[in-house]
MARVOGU-771607 format. One record per residue: residue number from 1; residue in one letter; z, x, y of N, C-alpha, C, O, CB in turn. Coordinates in steps of 0.02 Angstrom, whole numbers. Each point is the difference from the previous one (the first is absolute). Glycine has a CB too. Layout:
N
+-----+---------+--------+--------+--------+--------+--------+--------+--------+--------+--------+--------+--------+--------+--------+--------+--------+
! num ! residuo !   n_zz !   n_xx !   n_yy !  ca_zz !  ca_xx !  ca_yy !   c_zz !   c_xx !   c_yy !   o_zz !   o_xx !   o_yy !  cb_zz !  cb_xx !  cb_yy !
+-----+---------+--------+--------+--------+--------+--------+--------+--------+--------+--------+--------+--------+--------+--------+--------+--------+
! NUM !       A !      Z !      X !      Y !      Z !      X !      Y !      Z !      X !      Y !      Z !      X !      Y !      Z !      X !      Y !
...
+-----+---------+--------+--------+--------+--------+--------+--------+--------+--------+--------+--------+--------+--------+--------+--------+--------+
This chain:
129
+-----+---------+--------+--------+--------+--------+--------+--------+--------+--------+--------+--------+--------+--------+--------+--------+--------+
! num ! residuo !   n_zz !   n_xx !   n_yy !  ca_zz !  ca_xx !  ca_yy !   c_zz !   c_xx !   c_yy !   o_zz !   o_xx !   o_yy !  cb_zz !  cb_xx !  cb_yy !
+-----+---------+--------+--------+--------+--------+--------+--------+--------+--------+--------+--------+--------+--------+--------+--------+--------+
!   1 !       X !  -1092 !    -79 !   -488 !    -25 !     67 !      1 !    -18 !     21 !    -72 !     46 !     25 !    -33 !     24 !      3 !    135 !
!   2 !       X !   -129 !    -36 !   -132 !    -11 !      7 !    -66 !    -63 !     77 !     -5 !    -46 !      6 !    -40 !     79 !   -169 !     14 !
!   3 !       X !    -15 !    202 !     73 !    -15 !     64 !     -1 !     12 !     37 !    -72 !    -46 !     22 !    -34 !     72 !    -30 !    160 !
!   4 !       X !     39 !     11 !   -145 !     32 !     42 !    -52 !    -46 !     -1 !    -60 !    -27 !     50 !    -24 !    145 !    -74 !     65 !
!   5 !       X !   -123 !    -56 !    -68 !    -44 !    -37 !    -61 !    -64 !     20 !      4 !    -37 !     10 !    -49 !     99 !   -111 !     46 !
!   6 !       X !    -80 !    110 !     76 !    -69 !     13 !    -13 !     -5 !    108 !     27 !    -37 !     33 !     37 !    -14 !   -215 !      0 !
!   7 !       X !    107 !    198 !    -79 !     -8 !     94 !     14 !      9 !     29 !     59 !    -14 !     58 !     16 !    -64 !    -57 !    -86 !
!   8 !       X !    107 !    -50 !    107 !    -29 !     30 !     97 !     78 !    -24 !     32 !     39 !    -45 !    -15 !   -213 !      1 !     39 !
!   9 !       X !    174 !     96 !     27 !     73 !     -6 !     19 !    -20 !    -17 !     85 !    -44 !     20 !     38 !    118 !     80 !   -142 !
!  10 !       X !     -6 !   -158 !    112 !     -9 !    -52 !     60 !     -1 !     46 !     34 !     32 !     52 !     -8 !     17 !   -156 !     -4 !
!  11 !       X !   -108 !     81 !     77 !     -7 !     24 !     63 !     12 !    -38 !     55 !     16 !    -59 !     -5 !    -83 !    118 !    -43 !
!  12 !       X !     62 !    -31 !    101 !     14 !    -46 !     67 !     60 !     18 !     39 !     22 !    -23 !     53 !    -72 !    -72 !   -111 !
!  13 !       X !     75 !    150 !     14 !     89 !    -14 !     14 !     60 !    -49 !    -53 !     60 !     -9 !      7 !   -118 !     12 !    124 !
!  14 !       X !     30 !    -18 !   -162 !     56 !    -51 !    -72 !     33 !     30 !     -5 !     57 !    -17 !     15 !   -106 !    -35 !    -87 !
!  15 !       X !     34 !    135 !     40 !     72 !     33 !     -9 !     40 !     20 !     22 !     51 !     11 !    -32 !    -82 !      0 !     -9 !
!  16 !       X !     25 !      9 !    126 !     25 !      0 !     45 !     53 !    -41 !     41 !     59 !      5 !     16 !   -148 !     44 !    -41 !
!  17 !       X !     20 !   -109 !     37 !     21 !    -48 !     42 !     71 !    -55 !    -53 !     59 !    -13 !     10 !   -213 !     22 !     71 !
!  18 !       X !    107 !    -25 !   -135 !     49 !    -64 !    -42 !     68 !     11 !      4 !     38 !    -44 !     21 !   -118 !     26 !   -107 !
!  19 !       X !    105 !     92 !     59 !     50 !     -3 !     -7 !     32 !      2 !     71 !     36 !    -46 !    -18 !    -54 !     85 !    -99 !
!  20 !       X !     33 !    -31 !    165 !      0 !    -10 !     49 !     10 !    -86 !     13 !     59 !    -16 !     -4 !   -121 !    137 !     11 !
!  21 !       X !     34 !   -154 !      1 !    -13 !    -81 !    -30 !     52 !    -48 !    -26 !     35 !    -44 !     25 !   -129 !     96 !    -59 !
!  22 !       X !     80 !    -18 !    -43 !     32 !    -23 !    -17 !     44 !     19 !    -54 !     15 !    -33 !    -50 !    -84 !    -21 !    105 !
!  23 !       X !     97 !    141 !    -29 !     42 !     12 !    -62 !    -30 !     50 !    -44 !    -52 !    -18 !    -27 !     93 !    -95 !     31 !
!  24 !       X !    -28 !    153 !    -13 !    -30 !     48 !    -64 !      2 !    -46 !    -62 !    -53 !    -12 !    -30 !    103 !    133 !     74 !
!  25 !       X !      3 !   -144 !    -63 !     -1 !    -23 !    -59 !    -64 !    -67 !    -43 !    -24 !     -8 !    -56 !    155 !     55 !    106 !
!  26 !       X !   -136 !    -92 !     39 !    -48 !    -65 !     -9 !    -86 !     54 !      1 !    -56 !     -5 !    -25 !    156 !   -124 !    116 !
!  27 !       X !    -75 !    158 !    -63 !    -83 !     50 !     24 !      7 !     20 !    -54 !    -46 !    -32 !    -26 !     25 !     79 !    146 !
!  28 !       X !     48 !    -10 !   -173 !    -16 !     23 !    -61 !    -27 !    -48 !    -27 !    -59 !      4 !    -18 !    134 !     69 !      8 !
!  29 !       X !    -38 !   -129 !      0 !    -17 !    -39 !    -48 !    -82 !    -45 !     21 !    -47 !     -8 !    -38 !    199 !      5 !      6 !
!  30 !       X !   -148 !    -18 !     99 !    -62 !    -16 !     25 !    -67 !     67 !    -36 !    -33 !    -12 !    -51 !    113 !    -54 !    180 !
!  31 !       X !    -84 !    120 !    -95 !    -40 !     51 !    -18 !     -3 !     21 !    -71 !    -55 !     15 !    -21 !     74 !     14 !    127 !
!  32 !       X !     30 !    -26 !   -146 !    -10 !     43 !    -80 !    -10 !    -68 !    -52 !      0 !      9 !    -61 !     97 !    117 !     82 !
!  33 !       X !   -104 !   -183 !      5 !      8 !    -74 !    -46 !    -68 !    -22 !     43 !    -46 !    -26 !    -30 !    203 !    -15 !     -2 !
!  34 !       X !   -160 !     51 !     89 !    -87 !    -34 !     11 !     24 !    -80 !     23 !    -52 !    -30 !     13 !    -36 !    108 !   -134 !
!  35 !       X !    133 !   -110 !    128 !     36 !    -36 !     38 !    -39 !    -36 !     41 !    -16 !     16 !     57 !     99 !     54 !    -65 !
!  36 !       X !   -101 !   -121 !    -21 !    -38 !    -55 !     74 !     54 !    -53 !     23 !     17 !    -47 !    -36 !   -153 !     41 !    -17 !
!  37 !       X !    164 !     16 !    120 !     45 !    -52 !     24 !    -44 !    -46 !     33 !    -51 !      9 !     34 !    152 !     61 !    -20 !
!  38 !       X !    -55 !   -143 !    -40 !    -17 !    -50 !     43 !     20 !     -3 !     82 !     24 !     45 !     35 !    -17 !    -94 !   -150 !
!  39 !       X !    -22 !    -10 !    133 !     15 !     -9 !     89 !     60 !     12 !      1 !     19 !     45 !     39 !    -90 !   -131 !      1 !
!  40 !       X !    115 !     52 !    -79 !     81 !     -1 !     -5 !     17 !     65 !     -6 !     29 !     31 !     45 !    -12 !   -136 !   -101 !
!  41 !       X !    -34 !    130 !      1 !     24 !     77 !    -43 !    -14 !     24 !     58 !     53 !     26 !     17 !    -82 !    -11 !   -150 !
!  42 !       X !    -23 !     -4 !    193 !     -9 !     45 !     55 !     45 !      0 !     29 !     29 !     51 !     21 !   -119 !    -59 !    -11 !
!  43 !       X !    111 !    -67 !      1 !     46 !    -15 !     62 !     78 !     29 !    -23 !     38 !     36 !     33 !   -115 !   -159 !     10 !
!  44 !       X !     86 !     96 !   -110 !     66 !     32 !    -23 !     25 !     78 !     11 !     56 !     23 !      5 !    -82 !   -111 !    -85 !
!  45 !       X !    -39 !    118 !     80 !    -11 !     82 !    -14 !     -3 !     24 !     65 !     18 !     58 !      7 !    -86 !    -58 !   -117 !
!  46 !       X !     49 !    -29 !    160 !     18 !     12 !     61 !    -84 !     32 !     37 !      0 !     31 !     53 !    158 !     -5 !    -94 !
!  47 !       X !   -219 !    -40 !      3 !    -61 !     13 !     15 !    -28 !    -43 !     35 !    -55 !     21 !     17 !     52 !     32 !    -98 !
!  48 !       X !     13 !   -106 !    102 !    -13 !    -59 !     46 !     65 !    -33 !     33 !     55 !    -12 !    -25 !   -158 !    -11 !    -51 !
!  49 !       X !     84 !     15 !    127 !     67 !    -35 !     60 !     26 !    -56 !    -11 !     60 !    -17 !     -2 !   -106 !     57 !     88 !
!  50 !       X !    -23 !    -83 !    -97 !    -10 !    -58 !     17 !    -71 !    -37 !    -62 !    -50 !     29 !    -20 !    105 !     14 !    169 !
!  51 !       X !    -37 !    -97 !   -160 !    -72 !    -54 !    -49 !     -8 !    -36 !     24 !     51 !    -12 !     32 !    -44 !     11 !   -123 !
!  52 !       X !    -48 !    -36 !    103 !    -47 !    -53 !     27 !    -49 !    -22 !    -44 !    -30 !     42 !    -34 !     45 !      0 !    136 !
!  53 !       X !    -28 !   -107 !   -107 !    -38 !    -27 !    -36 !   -100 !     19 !     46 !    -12 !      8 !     60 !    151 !   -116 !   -110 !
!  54 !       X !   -171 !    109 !     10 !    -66 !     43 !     23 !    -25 !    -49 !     32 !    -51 !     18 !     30 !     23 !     65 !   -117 !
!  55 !       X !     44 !   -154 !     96 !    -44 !    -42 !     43 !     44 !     11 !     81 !    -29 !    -17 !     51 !    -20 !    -88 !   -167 !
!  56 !       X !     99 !    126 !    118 !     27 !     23 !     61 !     17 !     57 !     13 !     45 !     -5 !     41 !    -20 !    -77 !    -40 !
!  57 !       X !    -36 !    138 !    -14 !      1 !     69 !    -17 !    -34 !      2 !     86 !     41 !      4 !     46 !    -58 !     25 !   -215 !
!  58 !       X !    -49 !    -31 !    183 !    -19 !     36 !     82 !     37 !    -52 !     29 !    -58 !    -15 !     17 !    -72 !     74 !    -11 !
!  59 !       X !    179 !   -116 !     24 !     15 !     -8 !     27 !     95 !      6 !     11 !     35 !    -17 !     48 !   -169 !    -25 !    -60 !
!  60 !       X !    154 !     75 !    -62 !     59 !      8 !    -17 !    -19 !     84 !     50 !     35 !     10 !     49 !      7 !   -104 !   -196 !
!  61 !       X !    -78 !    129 !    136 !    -18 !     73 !     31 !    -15 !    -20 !     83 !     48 !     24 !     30 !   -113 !     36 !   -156 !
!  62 !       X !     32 !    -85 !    162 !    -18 !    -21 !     52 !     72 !     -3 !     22 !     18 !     47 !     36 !   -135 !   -102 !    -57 !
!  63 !       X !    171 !      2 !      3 !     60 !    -36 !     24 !     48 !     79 !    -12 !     48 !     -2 !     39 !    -70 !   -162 !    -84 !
!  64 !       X !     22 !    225 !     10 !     48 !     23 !     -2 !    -33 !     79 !     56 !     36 !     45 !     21 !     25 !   -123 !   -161 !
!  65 !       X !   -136 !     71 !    151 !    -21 !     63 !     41 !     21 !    -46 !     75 !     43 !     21 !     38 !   -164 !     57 !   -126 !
!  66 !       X !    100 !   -112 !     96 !     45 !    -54 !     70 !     51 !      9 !     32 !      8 !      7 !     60 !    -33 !    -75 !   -105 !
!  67 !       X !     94 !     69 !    -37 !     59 !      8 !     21 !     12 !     61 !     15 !     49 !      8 !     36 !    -21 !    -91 !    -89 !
!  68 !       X !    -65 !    146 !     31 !      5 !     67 !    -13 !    -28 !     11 !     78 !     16 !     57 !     19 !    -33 !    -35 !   -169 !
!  69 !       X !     -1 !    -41 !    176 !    -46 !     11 !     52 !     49 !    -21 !     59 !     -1 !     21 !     58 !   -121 !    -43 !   -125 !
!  70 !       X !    156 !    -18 !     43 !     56 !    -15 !     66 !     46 !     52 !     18 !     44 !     -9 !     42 !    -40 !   -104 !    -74 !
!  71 !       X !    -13 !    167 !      2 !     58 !     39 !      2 !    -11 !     56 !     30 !    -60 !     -3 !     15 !     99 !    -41 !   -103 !
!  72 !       X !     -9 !    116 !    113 !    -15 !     25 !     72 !    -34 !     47 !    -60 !     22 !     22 !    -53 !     78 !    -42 !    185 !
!  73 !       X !   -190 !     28 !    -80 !    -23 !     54 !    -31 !     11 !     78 !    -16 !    -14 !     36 !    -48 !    -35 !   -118 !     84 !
!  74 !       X !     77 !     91 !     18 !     28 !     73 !    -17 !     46 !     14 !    -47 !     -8 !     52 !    -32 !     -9 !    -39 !    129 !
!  75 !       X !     69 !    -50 !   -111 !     68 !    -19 !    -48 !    -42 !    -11 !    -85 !     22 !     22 !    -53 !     71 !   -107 !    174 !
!  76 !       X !   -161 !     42 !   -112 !    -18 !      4 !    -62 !    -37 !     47 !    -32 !     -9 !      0 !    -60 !     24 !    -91 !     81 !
!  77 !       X !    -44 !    145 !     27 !    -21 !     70 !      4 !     51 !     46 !    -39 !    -12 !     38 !    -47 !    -44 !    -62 !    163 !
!  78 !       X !    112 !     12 !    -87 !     35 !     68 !    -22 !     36 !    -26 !    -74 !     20 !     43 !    -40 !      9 !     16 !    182 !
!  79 !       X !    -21 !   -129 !   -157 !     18 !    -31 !    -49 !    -33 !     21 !    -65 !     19 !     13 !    -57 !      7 !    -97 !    137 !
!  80 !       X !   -102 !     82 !    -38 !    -47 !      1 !    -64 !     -8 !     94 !    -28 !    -17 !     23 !    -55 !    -66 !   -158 !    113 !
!  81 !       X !    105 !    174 !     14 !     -2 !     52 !    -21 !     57 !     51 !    -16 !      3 !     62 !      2 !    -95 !    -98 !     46 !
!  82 !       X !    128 !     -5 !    -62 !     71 !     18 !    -35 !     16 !    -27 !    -72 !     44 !     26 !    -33 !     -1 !    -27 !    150 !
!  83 !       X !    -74 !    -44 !   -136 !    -48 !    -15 !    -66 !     -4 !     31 !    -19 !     36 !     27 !    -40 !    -83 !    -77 !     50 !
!  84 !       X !    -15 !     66 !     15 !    -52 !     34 !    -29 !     26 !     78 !    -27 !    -11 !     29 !    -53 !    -75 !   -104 !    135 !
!  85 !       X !    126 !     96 !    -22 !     23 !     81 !    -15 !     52 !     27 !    -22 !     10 !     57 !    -23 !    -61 !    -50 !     89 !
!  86 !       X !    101 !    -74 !    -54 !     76 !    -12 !    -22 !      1 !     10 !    -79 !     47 !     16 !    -36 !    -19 !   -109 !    137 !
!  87 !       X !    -85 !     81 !   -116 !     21 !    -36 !    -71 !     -9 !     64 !    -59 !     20 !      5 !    -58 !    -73 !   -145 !     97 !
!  88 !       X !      8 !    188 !     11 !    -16 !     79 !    -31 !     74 !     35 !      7 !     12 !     44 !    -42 !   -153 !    -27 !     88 !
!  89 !       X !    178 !    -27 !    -11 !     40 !     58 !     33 !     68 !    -33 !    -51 !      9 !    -52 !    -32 !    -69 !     85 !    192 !
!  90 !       X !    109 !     46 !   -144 !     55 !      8 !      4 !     24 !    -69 !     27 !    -42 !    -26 !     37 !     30 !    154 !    -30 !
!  91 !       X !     76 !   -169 !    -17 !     28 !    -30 !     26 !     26 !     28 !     86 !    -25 !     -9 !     55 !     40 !    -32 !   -190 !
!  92 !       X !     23 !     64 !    121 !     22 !     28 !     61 !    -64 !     24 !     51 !      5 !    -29 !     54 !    107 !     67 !   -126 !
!  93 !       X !   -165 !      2 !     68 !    -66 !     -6 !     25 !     -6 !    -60 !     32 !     -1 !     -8 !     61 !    -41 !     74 !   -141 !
!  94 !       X !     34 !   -127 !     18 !    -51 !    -61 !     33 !     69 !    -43 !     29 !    -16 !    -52 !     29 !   -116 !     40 !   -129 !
!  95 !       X !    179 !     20 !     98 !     58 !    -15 !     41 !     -1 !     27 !     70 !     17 !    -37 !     47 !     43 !     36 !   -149 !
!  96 !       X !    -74 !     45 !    109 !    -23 !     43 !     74 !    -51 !     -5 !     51 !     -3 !      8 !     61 !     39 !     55 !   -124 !
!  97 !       X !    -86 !    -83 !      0 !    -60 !    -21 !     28 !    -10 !    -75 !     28 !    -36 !    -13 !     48 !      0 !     99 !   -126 !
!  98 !       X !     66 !   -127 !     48 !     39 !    -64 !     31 !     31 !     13 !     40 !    -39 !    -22 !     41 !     48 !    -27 !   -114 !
!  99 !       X !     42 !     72 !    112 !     10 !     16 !     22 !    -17 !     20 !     82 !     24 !    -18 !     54 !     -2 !      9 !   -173 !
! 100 !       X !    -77 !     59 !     96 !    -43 !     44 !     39 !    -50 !    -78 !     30 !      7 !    -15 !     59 !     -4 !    168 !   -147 !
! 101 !       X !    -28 !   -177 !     64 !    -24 !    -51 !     12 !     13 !    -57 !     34 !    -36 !    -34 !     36 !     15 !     81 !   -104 !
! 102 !       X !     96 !    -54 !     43 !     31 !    -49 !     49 !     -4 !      6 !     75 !    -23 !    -30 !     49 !     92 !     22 !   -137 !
! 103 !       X !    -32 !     68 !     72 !     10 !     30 !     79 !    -60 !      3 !     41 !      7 !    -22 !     57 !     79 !     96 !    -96 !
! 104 !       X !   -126 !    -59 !     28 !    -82 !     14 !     37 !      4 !    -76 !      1 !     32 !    -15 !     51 !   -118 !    139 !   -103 !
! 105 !       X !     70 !   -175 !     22 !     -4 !    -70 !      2 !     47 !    -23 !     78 !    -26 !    -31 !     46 !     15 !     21 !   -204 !
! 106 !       X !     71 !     28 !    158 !     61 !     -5 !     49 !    -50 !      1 !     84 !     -5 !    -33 !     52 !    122 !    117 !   -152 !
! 107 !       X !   -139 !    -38 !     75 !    -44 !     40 !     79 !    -42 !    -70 !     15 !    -11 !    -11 !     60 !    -20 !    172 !    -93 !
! 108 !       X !      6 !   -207 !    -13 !    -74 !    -22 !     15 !     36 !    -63 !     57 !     58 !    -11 !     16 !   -153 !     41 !   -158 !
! 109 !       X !     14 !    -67 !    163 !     36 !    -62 !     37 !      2 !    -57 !    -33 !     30 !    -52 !     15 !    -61 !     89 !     80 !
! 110 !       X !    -25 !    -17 !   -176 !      2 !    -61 !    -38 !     86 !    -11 !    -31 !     32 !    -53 !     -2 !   -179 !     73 !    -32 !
! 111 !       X !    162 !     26 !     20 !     93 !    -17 !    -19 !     45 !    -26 !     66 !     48 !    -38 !      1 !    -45 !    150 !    -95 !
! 112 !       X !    -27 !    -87 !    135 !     41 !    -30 !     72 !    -21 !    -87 !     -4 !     41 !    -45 !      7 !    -59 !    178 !     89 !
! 113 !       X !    -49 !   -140 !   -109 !    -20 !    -74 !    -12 !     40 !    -31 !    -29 !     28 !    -50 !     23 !   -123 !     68 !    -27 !
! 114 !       X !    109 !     14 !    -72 !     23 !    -34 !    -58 !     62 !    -25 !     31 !     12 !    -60 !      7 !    -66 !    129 !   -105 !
! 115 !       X !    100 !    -11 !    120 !     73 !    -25 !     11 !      5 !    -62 !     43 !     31 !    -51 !    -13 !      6 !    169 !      3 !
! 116 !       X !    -77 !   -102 !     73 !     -5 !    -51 !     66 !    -14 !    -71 !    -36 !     19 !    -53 !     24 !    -75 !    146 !     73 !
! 117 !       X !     10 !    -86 !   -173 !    -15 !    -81 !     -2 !     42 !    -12 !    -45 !      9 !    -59 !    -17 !   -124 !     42 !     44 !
! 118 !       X !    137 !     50 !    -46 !     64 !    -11 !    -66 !     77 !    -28 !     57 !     48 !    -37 !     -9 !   -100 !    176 !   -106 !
! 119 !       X !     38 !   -115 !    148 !     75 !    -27 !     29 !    -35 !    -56 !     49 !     41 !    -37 !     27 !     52 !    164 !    -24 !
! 120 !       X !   -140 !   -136 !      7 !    -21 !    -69 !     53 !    -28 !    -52 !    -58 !    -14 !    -59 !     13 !    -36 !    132 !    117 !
! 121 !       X !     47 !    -47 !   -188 !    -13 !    -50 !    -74 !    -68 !    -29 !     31 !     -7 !    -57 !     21 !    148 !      8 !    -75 !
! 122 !       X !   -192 !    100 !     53 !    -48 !    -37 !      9 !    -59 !     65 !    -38 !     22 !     56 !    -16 !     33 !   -151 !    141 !
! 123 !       X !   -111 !     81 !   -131 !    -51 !     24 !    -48 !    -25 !     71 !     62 !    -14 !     -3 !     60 !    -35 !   -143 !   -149 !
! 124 !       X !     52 !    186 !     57 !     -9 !     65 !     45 !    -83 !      5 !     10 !    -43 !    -31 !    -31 !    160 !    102 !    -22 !
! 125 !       X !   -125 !    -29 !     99 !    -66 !     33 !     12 !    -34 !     53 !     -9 !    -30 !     14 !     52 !     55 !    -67 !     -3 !
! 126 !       X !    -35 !     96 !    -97 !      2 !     45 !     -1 !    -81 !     46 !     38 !    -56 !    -23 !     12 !    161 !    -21 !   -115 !
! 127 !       X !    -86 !     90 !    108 !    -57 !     50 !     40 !    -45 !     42 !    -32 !    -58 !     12 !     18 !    133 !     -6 !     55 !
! 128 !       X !    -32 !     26 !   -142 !    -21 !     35 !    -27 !     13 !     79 !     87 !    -36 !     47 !     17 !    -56 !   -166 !   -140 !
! 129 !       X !    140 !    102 !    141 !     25 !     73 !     31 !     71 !      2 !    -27 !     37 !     47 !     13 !   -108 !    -41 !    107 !
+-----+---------+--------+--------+--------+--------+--------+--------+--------+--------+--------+--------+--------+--------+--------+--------+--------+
């Protein structure tokens, strides 16, 4: 982020989002030092999950949207949107809201799936109901 050096202050969310990330303290130092991390430094810092070498990169991505895909769509719905909203809120809030989520999940038939194939140990079906 070499905004600062050049008079102009990071956009996008940096100042927002980084520290969040990875820490007020690494986000300072990333943002007011102009900080270019390597693949590692990302990964250390907690800005990337995962590295892959770039000649297997779309099939390292292919193999992990696959595995992601096996899993009950509705469950990764509310996963993704407890993320997403959890991460704004109050603890206790996005504790609730988990929560709140679960329970509605409870109702569906894709969780009735899950359990039925979890105890017959076999790969579920899901409906997306």
């Amino acid at each position: 982020l070499p905004d600062l050096a050049q008079g102009a202050l990071p956009l996008a969310g940096a100042t927002a989002r980084l520290p969040r990330i990875v820490g007020r303290g690494r986000a300072a130092q990333i943002l007011l030092l102009g900080d270019t991390l390597d693949a590692a430094e990302a990964l250390h810092a907690g800005l990337v999950s995962r590295l892959y070498p770039r000649a297997s990169l779309t099939t390292e991505a292919q193999t992990l949207a696959a595995l992601i895909a096996t899993k009950g769509p509705i469950a990764l719905r509310y996963v993704k949107e407890s993320l997403r909203r959890g991460a704004d809120l109050p603890l206790d809030a996005a504790l609730r809201q988990e929560l709140d989520l679960s329970l509605i999940l409870q109702t569906t038939q894709d969780r009735a799936e899950g359990v039925a194939a979890f105890k017959q140990k076999r790969p579920p079906k899901f409906k997306n109901r």
